[in-house]
N, C-alpha and C positions, 0 to 999 in steps of 0.2 A: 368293512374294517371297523373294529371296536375302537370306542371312546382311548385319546388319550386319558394314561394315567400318571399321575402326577404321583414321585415317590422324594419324600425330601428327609435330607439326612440330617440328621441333628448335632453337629461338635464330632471331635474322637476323641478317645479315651487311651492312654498310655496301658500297657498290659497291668502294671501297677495298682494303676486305678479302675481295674475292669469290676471293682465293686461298687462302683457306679454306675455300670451301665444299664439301662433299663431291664426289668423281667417283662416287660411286653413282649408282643409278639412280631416279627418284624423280619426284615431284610439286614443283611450287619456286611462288611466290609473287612477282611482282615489286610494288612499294612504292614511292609517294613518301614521303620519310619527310623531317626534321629530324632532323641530328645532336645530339646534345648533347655538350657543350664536354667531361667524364668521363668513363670507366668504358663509354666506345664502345656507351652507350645512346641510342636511336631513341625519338623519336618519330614514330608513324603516321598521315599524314593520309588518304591513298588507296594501294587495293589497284587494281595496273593491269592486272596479266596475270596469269594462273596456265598451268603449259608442264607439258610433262613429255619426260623424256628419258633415254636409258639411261646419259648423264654429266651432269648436272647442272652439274657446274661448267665444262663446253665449252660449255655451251648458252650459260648465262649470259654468258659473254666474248665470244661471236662469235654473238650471235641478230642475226637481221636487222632485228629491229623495237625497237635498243636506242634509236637517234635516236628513233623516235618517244616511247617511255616519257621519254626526254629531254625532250622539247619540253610532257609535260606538269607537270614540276616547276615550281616556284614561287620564288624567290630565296632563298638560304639552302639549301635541299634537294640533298637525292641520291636515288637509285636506293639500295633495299634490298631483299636478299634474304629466303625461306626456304625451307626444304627439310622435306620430309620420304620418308620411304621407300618405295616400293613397289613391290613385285615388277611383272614385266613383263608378265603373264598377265592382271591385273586393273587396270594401270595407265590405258589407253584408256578403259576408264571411269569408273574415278573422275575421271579427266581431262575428258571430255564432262561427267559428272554437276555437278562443281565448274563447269564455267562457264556450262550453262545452268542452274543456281540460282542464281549468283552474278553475274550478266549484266555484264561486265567493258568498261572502254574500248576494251582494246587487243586484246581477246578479239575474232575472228570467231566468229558461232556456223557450225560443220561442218554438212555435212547427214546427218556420224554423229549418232546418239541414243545416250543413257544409257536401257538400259531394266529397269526394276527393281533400281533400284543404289540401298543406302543409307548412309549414314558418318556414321559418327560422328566429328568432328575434335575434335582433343586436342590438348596441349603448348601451347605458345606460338600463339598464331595470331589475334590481335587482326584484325578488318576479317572475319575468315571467320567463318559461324556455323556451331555448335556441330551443328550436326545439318544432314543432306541428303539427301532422299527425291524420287527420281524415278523414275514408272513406278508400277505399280499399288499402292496403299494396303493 
């Protein structure tokens, strides 16, 4: 069994403000969320897609499946972001790993596998849980 990995998400980001999301490289999280009226706090009702890409914040402006995450918002809502980091070596997998534990709306499942990947998620990340183990025990 490989090393836990440790993937920690940093804040999210209002579709608004997706000019601040990092151009790193990384894991990102898309969200229907409720803004609230202060202090450019979210609330989270669903988590729609999780992507990963070597800019993050190109992905998010110009992905092709934004109308759909669109057409599942609810009135009042936006599209929210997160991010978190991860190198490019191990990114494909925690990437497969996070969406078949996580079994997502806007997620296809690939007929790549996660196999013996496991993460530990950190930081801010409401709707993800805290641990993710796939492949041998």
């Amino acid at each position: 069994m490989k090393e836990m990995i440790k993937v920690a998400f940093d804040g999210y980001w209002l579709e608004r403000y997706q000019s601040e999301v990092s151009e790193e490289g990384g894991i990102y999280c898309v969200y229907a969320c409720e803004p609230m009226a202060r202090d450019r706090l979210v609330v989270l009702r669903e988590l729609l897609y999780i992507g990963a890409s070597d800019d993050v914040r190109a992905s998010i402006t110009k992905h092709e499946n934004v109308k759909n995450w669109k057409n599942r918002l609810l009135e009042g809502e936006e599209l929210c972001y997160s991010f978190a980091r991860v190198v490019r070596d191990i990114r494909s997998d925690v990437l497969a790993a996070m969406v078949l534990h996580h079994r997502l709306p806007c997620n296809e499942l690939q007929d790549e596998e996660a196999d013996n990947v496991r993460l530990m998620i950190v930081g801010e990340h409401e709707l993800l849980d805290d641990f993710v183990a796939i492949g041998d025990e």
